[in-house]
C-alpha positions as CSV (number, residue, x, y, z in Angstrom):
1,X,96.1,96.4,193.7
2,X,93.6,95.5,190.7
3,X,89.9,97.1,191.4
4,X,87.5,93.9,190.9
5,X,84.7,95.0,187.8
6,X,82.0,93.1,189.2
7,X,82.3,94.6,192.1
8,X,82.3,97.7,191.6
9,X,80.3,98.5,188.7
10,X,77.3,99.5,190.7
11,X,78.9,102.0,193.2
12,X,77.2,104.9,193.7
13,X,79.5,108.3,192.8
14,X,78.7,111.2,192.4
15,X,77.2,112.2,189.2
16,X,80.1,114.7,187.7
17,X,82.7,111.0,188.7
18,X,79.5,108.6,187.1
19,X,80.5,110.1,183.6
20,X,83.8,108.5,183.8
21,X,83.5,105.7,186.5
22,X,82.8,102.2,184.4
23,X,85.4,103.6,181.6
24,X,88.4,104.2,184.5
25,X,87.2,100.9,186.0
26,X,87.4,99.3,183.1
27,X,90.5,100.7,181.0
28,X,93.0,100.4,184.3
29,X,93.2,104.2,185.3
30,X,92.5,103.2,189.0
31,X,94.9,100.4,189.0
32,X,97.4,103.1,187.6
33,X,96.5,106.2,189.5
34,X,94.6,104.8,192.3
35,X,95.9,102.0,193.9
36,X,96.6,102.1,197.9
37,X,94.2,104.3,200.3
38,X,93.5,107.7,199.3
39,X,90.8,110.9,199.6
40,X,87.9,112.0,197.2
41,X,87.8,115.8,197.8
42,X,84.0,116.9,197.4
43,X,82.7,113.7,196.6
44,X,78.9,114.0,197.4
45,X,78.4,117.6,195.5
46,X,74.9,118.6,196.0
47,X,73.6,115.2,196.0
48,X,72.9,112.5,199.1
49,X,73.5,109.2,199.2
50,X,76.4,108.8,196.8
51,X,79.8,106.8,198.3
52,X,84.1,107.6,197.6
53,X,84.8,107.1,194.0
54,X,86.6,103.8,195.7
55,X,86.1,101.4,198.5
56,X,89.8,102.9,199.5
57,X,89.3,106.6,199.5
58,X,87.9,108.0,202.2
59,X,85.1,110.6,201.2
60,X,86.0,114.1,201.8
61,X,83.1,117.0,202.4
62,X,82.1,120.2,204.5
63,X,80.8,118.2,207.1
64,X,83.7,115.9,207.4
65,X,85.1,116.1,211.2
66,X,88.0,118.5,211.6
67,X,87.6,119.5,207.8
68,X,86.9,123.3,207.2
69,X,86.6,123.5,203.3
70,X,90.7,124.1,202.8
71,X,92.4,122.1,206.0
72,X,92.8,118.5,205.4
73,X,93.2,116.5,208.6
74,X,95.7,114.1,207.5
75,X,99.5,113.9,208.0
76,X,101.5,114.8,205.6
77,X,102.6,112.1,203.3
78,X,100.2,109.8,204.3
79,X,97.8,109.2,201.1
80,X,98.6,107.3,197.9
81,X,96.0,109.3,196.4
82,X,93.6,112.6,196.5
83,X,90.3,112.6,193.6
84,X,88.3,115.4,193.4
85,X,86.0,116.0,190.6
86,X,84.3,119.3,189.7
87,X,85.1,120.6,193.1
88,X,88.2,123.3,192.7
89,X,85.9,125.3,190.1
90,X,83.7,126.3,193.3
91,X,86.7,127.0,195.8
92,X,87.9,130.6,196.0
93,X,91.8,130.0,197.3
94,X,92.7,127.4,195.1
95,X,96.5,128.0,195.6
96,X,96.1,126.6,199.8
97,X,94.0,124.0,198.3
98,X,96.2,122.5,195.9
99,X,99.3,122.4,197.8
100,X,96.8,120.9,201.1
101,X,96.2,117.8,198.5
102,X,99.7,118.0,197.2
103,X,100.8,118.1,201.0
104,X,98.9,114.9,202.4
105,X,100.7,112.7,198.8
106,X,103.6,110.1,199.7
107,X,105.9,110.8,197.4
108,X,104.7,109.0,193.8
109,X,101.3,109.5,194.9
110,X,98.7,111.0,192.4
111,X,96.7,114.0,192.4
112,X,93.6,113.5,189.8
113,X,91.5,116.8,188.9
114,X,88.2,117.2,187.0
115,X,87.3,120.6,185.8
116,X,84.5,121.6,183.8
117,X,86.3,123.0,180.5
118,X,85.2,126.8,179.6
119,X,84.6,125.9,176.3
120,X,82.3,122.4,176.2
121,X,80.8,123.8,179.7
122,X,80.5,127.2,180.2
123,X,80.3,128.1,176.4
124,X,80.9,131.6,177.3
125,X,83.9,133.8,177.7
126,X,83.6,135.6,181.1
127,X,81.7,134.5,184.7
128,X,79.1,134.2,185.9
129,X,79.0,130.6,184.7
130,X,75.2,130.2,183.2
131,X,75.0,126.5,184.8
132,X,76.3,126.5,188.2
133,X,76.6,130.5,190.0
134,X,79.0,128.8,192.5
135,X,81.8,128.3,190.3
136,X,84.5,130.6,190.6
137,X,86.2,130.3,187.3
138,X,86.6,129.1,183.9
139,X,88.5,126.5,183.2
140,X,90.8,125.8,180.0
141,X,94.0,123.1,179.9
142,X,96.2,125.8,180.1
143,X,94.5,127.8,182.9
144,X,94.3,124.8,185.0
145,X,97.9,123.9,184.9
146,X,98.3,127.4,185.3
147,X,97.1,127.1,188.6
148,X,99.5,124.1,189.1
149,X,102.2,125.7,188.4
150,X,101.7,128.6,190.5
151,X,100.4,126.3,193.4
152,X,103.4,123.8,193.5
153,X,107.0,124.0,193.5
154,X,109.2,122.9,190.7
155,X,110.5,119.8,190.2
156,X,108.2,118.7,193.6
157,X,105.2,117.0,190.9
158,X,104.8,115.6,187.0
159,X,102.8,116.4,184.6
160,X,101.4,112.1,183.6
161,X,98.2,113.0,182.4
162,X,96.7,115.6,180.8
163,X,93.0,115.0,178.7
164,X,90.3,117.1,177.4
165,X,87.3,114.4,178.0
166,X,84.3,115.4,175.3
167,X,83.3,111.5,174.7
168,X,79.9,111.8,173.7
169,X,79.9,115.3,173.8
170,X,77.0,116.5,171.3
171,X,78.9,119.5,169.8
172,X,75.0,120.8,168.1
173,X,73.5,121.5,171.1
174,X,74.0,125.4,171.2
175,X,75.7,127.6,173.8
176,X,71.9,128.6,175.1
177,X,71.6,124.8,176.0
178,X,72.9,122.6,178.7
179,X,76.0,120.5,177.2
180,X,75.1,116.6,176.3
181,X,77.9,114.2,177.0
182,X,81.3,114.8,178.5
183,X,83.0,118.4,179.0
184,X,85.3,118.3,181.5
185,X,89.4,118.5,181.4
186,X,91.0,115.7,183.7
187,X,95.1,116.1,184.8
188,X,96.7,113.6,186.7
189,X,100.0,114.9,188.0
190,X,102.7,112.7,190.5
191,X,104.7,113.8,193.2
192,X,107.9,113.3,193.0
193,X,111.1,113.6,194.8
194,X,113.1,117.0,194.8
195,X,116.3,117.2,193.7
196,X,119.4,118.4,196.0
197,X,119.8,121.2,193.4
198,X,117.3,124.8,193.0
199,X,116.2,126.2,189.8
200,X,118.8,128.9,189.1
């Protein structure tokens, strides 16, 4: 499935998923990663109004029916897709959370994560975050896959995209300042098929 430009261009996400939205649009990452139907996990935030990051994801918040912050009511398998942008750095258990995204994926379905990076962000070196009080934790490429690794089984997912985003990013605005530009740290990881062996 090819996402139409023109069409789209104007949609409404929310403003953490605006940063990036025209550049995915434009440079194929939803034709890549998002193609089929598929969930946007916190996509509103704290603002109203705003719409799925696609026509084919179905938006994802508190108040969505049967939803209770950590319980997806999906079947297993049945999503080609789950986005959620700056939405695990404000969720306590993020081990049930991962593997409830990873559990809705068909197999070679993606699971795409944006995570405000500690040191772009946060500029600081311990919690309480200075920007948001709801975030949990601190966020570096390691520590994220971190979390991955400890959520997931091996061999069930892959590792197809890992990027620190600072496009833009104005690295002379000082730690006492908000951040200008990007600062997050995006991973895009497939599931995959096990094999009929175990890790020894």
């Amino acid at each position: 499935m090819s996402h139409n430009f023109e069409e789209l261009k104007d949609r409404k996400v929310g403003t953490e998923a605006q940063g990036t939205y025209l550049e995915k649009l434009k440079n194929g990452f939803f034709d890549k990663y998002m193609s089929g139907n598929g969930l946007d996990v916190g996509f509103a935030g704290y603002e109203e109004g705003c719409e799925p990051i696609l026509p084919t994801a179905i938006g994802i918040d508190i108040d969505y029916p049967d939803y209770d912050g950590i319980n997806l009511p999906f079947d297993d398998f049945s999503q080609d897709y789950v986005f959620s942008s700056h939405c695990l750095e404000h969720i306590e258990d993020y081990k049930t959370v991962i593997r409830e995204w990873f559990r809705v994926l068909k197999i070679g379905g993606f699971l795409i994560i944006s995570v405000p990076h500690q040191f772009l962000y946060e500029k600081k070196k311990d919690l309480p975050s200075k920007w948001n009080l709801d975030h949990k934790r601190f966020y570096t490429p390691s520590s994220l896959l971190r979390e991955i690794d400890e959520s997931l089984e091996p061999n069930s997912y892959r590792i197809r995209s890992l990027r620190d985003n600072d496009d833009k990013f104005d690295y002379s605005i000082p730690p006492e300042k908000h951040s200008g530009g990007r600062y997050e740290i995006e991973l895009v990881i497939e599931t995959t098929e096990k094999p009929n062996w175990e890790i020894l």
